[in-house]
Backbone as a chain_set.jsonl record, in Angstrom:
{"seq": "XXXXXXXXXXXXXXXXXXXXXXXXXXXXXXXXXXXXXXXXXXXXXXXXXXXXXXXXXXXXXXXXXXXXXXXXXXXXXXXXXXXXXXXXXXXXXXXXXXXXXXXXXXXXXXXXXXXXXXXXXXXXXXXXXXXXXXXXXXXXXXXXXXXXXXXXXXXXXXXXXXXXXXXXXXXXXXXXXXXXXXX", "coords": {"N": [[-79.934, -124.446, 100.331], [-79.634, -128.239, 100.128], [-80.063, -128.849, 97.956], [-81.787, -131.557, 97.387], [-84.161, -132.122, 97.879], [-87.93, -133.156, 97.381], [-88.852, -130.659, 96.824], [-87.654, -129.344, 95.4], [-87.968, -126.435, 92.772], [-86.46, -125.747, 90.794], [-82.83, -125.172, 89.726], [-81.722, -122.496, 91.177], [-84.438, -121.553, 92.645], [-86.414, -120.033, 95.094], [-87.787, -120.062, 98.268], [-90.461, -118.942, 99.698], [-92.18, -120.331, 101.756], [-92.598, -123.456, 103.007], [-92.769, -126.698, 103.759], [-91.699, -129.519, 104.279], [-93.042, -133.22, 105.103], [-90.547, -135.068, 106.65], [-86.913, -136.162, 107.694], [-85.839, -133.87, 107.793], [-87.436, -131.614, 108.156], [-90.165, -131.078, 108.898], [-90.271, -133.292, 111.116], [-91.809, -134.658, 112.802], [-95.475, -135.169, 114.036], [-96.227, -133.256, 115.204], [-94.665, -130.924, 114.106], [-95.637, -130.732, 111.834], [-98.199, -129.913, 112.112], [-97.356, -127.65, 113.444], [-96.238, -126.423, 111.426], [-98.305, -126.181, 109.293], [-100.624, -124.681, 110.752], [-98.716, -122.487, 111.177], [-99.56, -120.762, 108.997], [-101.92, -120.819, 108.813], [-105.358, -120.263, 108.036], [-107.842, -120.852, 108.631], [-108.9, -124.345, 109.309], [-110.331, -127.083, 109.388], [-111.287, -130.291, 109.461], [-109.179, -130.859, 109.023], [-105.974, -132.711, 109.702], [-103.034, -133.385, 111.692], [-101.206, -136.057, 111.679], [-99.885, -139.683, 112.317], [-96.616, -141.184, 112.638], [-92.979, -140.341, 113.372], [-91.122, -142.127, 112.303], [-92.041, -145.424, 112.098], [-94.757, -146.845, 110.009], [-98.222, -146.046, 109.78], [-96.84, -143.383, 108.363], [-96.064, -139.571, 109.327], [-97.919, -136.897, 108.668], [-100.265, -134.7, 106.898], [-103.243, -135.11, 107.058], [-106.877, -135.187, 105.452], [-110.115, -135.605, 106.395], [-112.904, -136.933, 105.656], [-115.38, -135.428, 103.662], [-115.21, -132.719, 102.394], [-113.576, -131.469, 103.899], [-111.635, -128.743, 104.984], [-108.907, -126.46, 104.408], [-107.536, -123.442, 104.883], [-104.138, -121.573, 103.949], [-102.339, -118.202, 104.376], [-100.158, -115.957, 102.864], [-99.856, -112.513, 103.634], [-98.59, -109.962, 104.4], [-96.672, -111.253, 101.329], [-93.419, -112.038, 101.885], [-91.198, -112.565, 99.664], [-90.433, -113.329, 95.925], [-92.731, -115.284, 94.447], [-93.999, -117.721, 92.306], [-94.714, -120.199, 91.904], [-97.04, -122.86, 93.344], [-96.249, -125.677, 94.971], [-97.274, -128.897, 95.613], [-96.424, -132.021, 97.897], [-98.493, -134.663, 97.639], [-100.094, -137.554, 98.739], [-100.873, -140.634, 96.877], [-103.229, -143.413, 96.885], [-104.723, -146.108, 97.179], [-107.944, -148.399, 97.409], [-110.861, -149.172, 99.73], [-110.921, -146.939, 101.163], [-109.687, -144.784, 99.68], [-111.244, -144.226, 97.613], [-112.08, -142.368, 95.034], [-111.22, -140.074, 95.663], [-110.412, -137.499, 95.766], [-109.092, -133.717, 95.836], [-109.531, -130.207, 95.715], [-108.262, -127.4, 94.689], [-107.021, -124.096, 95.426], [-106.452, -120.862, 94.428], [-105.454, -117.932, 95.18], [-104.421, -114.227, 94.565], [-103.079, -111.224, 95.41], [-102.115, -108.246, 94.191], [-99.171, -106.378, 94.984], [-99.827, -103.194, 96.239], [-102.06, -102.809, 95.776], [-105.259, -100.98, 96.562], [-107.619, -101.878, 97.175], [-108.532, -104.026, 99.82], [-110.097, -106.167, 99.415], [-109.303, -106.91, 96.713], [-108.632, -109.961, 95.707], [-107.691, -112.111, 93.43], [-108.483, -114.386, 91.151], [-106.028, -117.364, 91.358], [-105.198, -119.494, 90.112], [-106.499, -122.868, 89.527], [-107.076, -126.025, 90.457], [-107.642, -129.852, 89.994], [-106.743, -132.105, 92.637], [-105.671, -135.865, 92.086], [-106.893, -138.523, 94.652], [-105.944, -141.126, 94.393], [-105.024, -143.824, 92.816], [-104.625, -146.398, 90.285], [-102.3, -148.391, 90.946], [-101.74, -151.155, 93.437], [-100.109, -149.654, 96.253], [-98.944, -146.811, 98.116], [-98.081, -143.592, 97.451], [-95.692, -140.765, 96.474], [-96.54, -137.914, 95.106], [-95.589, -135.225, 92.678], [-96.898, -131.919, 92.394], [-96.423, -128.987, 90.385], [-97.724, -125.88, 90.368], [-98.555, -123.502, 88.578], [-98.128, -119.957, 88.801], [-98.244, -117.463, 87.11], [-97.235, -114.047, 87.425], [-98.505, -112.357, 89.198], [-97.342, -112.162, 91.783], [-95.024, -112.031, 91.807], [-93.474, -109.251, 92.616], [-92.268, -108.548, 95.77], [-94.655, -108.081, 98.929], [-97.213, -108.326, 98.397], [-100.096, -110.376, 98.278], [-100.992, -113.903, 99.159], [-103.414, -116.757, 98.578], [-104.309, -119.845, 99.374], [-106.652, -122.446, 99.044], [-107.541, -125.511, 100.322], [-109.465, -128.471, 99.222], [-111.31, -130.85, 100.346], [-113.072, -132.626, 97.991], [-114.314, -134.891, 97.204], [-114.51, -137.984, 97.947], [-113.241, -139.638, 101.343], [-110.538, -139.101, 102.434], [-107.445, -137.634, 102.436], [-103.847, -137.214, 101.97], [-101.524, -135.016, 102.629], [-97.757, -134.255, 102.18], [-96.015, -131.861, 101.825], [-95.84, -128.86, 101.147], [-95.146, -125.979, 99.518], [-94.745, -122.469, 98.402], [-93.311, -120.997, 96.11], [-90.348, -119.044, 94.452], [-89.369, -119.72, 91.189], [-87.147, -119.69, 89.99], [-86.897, -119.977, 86.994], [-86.382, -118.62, 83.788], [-88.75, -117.136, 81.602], [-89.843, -117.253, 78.48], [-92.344, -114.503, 77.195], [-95.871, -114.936, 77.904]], "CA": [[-80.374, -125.819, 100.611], [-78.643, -128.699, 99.889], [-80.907, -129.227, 96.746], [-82.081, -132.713, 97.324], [-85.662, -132.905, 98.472], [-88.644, -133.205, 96.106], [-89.626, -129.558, 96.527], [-86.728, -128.002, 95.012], [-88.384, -125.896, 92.166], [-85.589, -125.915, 89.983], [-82.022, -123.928, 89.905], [-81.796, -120.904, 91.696], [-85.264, -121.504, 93.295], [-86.428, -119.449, 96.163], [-89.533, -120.563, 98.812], [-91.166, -118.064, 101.167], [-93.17, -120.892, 102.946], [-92.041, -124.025, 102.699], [-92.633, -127.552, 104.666], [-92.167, -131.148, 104.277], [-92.779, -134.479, 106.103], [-89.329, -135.467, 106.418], [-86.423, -136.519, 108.744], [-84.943, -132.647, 107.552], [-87.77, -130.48, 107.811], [-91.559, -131.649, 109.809], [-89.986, -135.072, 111.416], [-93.249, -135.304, 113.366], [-96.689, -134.759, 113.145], [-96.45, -132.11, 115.949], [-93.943, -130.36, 113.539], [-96.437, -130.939, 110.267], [-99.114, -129.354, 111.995], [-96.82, -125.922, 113.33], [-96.356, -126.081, 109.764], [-99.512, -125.489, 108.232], [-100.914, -123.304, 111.139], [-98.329, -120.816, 111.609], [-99.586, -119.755, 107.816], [-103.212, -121.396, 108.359], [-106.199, -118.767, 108.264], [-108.693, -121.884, 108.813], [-109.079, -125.773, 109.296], [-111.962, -127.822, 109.54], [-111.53, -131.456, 108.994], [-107.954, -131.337, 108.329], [-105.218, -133.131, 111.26], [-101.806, -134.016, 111.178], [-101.543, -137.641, 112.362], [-98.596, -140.728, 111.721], [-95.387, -141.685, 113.542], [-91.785, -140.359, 112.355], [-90.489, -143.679, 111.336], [-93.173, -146.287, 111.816], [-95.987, -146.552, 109.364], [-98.448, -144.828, 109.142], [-96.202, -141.629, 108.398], [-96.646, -138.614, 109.639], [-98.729, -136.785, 107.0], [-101.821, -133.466, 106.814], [-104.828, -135.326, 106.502], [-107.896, -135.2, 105.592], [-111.036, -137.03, 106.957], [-114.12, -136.646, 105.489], [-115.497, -134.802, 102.579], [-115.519, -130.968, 102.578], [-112.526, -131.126, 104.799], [-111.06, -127.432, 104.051], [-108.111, -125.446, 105.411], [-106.869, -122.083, 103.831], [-103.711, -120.835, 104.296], [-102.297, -117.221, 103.933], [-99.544, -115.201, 103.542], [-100.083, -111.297, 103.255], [-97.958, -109.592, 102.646], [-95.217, -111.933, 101.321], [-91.749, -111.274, 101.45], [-90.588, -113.035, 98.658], [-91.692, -113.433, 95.137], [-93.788, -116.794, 94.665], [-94.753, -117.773, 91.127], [-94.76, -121.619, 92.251], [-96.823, -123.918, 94.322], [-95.638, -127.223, 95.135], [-98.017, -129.906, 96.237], [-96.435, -132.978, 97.481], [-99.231, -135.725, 98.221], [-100.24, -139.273, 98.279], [-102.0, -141.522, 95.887], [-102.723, -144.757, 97.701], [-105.919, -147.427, 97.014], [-108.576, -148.992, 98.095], [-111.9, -148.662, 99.599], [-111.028, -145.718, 101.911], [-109.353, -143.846, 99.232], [-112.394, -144.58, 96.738], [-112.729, -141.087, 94.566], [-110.707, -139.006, 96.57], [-109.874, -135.447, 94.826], [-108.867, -132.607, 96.106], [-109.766, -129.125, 94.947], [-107.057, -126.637, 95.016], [-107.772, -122.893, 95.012], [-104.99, -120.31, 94.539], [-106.057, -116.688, 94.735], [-103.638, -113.362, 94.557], [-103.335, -109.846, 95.424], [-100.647, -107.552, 93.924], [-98.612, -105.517, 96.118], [-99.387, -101.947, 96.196], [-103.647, -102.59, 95.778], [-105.629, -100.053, 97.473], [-108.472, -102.659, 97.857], [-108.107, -105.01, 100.464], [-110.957, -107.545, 99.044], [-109.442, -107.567, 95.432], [-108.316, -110.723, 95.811], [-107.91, -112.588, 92.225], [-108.019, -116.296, 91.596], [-104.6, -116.993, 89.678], [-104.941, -120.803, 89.9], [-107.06, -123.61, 90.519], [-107.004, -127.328, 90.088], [-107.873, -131.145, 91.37], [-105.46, -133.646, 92.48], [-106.928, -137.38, 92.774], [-106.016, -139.17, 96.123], [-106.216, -142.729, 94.536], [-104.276, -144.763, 92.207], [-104.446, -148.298, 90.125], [-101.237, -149.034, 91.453], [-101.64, -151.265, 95.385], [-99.12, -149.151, 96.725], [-99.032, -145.469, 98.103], [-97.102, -143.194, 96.324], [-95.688, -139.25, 96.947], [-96.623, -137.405, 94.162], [-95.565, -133.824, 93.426], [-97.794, -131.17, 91.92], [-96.559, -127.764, 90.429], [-98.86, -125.121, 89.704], [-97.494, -121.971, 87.988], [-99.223, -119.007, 89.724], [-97.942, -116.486, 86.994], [-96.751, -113.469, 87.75], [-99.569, -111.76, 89.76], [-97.2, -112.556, 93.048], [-93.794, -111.881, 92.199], [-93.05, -108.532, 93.281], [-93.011, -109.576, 97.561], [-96.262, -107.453, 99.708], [-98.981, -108.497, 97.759], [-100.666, -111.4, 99.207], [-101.664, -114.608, 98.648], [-103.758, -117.285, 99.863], [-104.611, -121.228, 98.843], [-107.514, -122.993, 99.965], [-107.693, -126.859, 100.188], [-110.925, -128.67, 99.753], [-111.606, -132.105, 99.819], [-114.431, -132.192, 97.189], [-115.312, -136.188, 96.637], [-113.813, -139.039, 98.964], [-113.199, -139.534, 102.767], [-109.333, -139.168, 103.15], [-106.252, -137.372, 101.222], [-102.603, -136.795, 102.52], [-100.546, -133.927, 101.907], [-96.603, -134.66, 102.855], [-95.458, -130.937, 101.779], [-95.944, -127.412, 100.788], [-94.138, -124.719, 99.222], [-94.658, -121.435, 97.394], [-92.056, -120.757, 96.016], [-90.105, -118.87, 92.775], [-89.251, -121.459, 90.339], [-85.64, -119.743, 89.191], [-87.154, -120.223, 85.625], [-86.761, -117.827, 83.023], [-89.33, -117.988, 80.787], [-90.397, -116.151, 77.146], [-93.494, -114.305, 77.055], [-96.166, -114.907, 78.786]], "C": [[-79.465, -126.828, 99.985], [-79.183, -129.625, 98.437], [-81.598, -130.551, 96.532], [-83.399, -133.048, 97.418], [-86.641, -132.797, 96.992], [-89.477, -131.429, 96.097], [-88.693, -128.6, 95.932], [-87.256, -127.966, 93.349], [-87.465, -126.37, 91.045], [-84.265, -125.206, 90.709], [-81.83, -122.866, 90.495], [-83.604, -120.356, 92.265], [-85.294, -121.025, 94.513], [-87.34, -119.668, 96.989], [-89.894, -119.674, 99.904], [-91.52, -118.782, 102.116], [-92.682, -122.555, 102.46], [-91.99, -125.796, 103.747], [-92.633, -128.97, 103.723], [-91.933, -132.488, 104.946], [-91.677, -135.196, 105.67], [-88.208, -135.428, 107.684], [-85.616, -134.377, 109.03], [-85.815, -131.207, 108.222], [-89.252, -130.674, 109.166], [-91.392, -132.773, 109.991], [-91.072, -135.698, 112.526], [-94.581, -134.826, 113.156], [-97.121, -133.523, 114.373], [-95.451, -130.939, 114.837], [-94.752, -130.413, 111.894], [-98.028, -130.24, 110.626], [-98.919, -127.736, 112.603], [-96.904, -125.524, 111.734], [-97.191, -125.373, 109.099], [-99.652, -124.155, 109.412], [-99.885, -122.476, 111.673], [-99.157, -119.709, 110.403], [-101.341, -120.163, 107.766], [-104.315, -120.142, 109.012], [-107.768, -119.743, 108.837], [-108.491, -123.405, 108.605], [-109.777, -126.465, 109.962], [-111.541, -129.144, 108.769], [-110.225, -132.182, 108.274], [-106.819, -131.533, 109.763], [-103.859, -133.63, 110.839], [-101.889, -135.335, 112.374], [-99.537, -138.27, 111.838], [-97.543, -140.204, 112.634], [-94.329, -140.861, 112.524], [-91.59, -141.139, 111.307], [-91.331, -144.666, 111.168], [-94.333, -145.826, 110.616], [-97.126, -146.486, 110.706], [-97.674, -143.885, 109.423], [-97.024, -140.907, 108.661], [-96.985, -137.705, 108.292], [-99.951, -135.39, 107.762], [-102.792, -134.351, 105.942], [-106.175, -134.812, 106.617], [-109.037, -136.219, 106.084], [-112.6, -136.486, 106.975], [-114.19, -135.758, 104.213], [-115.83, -133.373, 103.09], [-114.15, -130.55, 103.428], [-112.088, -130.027, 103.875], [-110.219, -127.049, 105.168], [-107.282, -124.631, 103.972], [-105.715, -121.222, 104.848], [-103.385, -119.586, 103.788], [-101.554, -116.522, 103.941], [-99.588, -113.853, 102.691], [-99.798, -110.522, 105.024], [-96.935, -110.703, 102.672], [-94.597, -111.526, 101.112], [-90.954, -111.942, 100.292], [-91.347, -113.2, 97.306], [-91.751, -114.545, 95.168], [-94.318, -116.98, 92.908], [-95.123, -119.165, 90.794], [-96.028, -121.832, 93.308], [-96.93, -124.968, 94.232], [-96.486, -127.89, 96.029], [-97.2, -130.983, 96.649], [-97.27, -134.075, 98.269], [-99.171, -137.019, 97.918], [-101.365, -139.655, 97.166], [-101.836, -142.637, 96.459], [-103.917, -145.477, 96.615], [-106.429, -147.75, 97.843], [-109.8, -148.173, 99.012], [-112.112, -147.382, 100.54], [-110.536, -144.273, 101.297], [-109.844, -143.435, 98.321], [-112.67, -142.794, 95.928], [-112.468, -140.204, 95.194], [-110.26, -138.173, 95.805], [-110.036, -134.258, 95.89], [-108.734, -131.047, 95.297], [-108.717, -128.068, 95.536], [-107.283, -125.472, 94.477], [-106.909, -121.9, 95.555], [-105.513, -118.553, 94.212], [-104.754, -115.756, 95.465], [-104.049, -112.426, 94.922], [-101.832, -109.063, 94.628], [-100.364, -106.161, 94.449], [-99.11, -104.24, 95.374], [-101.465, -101.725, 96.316], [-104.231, -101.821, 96.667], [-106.909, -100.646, 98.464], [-108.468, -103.864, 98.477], [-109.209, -106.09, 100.453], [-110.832, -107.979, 97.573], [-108.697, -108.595, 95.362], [-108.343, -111.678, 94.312], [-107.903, -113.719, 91.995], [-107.293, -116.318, 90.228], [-104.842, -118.392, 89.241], [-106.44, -121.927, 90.552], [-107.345, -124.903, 89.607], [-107.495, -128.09, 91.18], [-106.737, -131.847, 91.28], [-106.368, -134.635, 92.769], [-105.758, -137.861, 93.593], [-105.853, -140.541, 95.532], [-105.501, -143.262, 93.345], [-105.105, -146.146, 91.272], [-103.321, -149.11, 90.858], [-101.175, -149.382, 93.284], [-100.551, -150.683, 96.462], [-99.574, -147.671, 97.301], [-97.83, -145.107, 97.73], [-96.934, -141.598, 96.203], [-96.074, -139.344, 95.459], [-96.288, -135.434, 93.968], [-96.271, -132.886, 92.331], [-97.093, -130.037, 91.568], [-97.358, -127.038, 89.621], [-98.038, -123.916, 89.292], [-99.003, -121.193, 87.949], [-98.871, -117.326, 88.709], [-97.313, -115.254, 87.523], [-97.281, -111.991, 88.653], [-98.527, -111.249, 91.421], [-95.534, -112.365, 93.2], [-92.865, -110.432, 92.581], [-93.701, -108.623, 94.98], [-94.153, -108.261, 97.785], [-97.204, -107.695, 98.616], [-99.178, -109.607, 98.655], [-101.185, -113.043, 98.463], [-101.89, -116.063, 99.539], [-104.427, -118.614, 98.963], [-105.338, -121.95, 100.081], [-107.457, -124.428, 98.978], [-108.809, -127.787, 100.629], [-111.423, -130.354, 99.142], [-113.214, -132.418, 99.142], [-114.857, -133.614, 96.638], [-113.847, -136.9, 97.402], [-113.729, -138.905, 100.371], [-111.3, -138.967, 103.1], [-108.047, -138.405, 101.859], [-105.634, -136.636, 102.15], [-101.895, -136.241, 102.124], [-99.309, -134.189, 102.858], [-95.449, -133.209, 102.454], [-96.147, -130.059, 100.983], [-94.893, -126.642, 100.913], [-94.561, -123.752, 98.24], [-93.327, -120.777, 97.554], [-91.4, -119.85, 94.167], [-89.114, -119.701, 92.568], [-88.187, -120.801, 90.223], [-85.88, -119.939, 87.957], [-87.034, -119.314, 84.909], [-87.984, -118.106, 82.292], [-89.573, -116.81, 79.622], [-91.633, -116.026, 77.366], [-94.267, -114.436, 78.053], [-96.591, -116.47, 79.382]], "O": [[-78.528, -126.394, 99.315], [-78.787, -130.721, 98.038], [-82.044, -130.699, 95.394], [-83.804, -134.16, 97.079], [-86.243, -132.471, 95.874], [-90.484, -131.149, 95.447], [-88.827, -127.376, 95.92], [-87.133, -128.959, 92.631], [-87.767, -127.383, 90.414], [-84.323, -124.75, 91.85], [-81.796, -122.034, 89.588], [-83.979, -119.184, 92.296], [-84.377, -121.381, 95.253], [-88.34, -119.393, 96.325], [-89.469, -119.883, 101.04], [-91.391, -118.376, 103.271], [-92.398, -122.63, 101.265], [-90.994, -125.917, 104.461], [-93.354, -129.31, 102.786], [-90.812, -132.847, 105.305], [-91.652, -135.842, 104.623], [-88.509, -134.735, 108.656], [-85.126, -133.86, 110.034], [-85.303, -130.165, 108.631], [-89.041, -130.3, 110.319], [-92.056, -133.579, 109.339], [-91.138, -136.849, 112.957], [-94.844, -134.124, 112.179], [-98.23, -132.989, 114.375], [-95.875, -129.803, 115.049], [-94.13, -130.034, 110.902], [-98.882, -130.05, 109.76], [-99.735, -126.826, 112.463], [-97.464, -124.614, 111.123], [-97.034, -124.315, 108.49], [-99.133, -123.047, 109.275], [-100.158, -121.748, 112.628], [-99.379, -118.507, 110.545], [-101.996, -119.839, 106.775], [-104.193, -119.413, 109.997], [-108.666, -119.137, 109.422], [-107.836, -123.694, 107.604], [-109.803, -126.416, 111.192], [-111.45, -129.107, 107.542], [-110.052, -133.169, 107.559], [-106.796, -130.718, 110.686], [-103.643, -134.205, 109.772], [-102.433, -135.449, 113.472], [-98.55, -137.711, 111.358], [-97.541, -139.128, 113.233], [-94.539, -140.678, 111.325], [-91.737, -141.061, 110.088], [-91.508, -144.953, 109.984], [-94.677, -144.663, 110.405], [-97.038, -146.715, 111.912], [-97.647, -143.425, 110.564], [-98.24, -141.031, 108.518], [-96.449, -137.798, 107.188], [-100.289, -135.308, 108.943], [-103.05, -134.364, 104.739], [-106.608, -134.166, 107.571], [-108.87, -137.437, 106.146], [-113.253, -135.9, 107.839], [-113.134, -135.365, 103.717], [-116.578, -133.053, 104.014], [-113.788, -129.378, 103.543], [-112.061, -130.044, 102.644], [-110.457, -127.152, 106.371], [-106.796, -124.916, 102.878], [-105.925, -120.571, 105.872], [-103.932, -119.391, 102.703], [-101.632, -115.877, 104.987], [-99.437, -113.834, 101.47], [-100.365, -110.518, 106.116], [-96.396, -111.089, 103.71], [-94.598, -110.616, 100.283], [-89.79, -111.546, 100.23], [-92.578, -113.231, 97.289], [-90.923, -115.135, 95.862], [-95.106, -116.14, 92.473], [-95.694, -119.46, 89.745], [-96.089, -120.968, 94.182], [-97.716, -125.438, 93.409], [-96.492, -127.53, 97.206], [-96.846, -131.426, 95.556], [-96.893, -134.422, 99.388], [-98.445, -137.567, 97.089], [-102.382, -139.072, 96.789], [-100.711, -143.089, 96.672], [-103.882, -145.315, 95.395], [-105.985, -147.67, 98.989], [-109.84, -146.945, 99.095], [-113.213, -146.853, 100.689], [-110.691, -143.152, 101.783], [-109.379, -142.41, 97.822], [-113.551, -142.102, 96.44], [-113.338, -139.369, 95.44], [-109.431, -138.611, 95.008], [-111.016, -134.029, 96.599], [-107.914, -130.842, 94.402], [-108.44, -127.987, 96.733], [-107.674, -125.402, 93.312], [-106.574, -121.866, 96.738], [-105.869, -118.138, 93.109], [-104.153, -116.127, 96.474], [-105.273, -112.301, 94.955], [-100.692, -109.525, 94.667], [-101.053, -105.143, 94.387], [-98.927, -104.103, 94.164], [-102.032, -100.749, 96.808], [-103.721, -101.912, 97.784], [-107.239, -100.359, 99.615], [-108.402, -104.857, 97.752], [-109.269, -106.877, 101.397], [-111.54, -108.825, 97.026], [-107.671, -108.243, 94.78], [-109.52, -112.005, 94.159], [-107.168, -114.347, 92.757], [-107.437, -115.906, 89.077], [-104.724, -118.606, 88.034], [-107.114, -121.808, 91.575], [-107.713, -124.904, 88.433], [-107.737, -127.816, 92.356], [-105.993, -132.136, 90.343], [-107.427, -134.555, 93.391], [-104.531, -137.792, 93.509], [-105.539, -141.318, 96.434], [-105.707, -142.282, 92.63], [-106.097, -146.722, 91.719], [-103.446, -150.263, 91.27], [-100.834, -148.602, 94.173], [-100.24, -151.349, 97.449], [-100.684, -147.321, 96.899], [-96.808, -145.786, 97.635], [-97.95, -141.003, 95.847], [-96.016, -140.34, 94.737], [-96.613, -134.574, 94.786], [-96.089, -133.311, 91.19], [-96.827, -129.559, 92.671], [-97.691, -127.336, 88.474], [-96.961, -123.559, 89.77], [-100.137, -121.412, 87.523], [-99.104, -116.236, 89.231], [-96.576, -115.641, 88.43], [-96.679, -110.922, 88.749], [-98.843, -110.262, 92.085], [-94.883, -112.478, 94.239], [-91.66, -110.541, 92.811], [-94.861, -108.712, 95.385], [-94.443, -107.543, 96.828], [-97.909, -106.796, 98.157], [-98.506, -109.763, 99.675], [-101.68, -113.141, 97.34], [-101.258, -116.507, 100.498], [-105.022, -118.359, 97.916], [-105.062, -122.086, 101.273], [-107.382, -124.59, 97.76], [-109.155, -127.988, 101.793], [-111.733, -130.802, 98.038], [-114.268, -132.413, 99.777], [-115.665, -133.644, 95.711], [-112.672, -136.533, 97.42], [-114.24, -137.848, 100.741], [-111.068, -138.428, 104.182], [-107.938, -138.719, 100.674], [-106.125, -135.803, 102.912], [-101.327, -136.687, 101.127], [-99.497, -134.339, 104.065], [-94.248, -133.337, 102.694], [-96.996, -130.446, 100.179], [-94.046, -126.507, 101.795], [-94.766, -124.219, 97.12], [-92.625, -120.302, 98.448], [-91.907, -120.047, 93.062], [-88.292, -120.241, 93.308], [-87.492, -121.777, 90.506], [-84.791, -120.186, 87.438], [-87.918, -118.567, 85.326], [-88.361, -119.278, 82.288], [-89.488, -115.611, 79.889], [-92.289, -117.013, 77.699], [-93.803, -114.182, 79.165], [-97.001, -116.601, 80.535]]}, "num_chains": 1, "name": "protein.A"}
């Protein structure tokens, strides 16, 4: 890659799955919603919407509370010890208490049981701001090491859990290129 976008992990980063709303990568919102569902296992309440270039951008929204979509990839071919959120934070009374629940569950290659599914990760992002502006933001979660030898599986569900609306402008699992000590 030519290392520039906001999803590059670090150094010697690698991404199995990998999208973002951009002139490079999902430059429409027919290309932001191949995106999710080639890897999407469900979606309920989640749409890709917005123009290339005009505002509103093209963007994976949500609309409504409970909105959920889970994607999945099993087996993966690469290892993954990343994922990369990058969403909006905007304002105002449509973006009022918007959070998103983020739910990151593993398998590790070689398992004999195909429902031990483990949860490696799980967090909220808030959709909303002080600042009158919208504003990418980028999220990484470190998914340990449950995922980095590739065929195991793994699968992240997205759940709008308080507000009407929150925009996701990329996804990536990906390995970070990080060494790290310990655990």
């Amino acid at each position: 890659g030519d290392g520039g976008d906001a999803t590059s992990a670090a150094p010697g980063a690698s991404c199995t799955y990998k999208w973002l709303a951009d002139r490079q990568s999902a430059w429409n919102k027919e290309a932001v919603r191949l995106a999710v569902s080639k890897v999407a296992t469900s979606v309920d309440g989640w749409e890709a919407t917005g123009f290339p270039v005009r505002k509103p951008r093209r963007t994976w929204q949500a609309s409504g509370t409970n909105a959920t979509f889970v994607i999945q990839l099993d087996p993966t071919e690469g290892p993954i010890d990343r994922l990369l959120i990058l969403y909006i934070r905007s304002y105002g009374r449509l973006w009022e208490n918007s959070r998103l629940l983020v739910t990151v569950e593993g398998r590790a290659r070689g398992s004999s049981d195909p429902s031990s599914w483990g949860k490696i990760a799980e967090f909220d992002l808030p959709g909303v701001h002080g600042s009158e502006t919208s504003v990418n933001y980028l999220h990484r979660a470190d998914l340990g090491d449950t995922l980095l030898v590739p065929g195991g599986g793994v699968r992240a569900t997205f759940r709008l859990v308080n507000g009407t609306v929150f925009q996701i402008n990329g996804l990536a699992l990906c390995r970070s290129g990080e060494k790290t000590e310990g655990g």
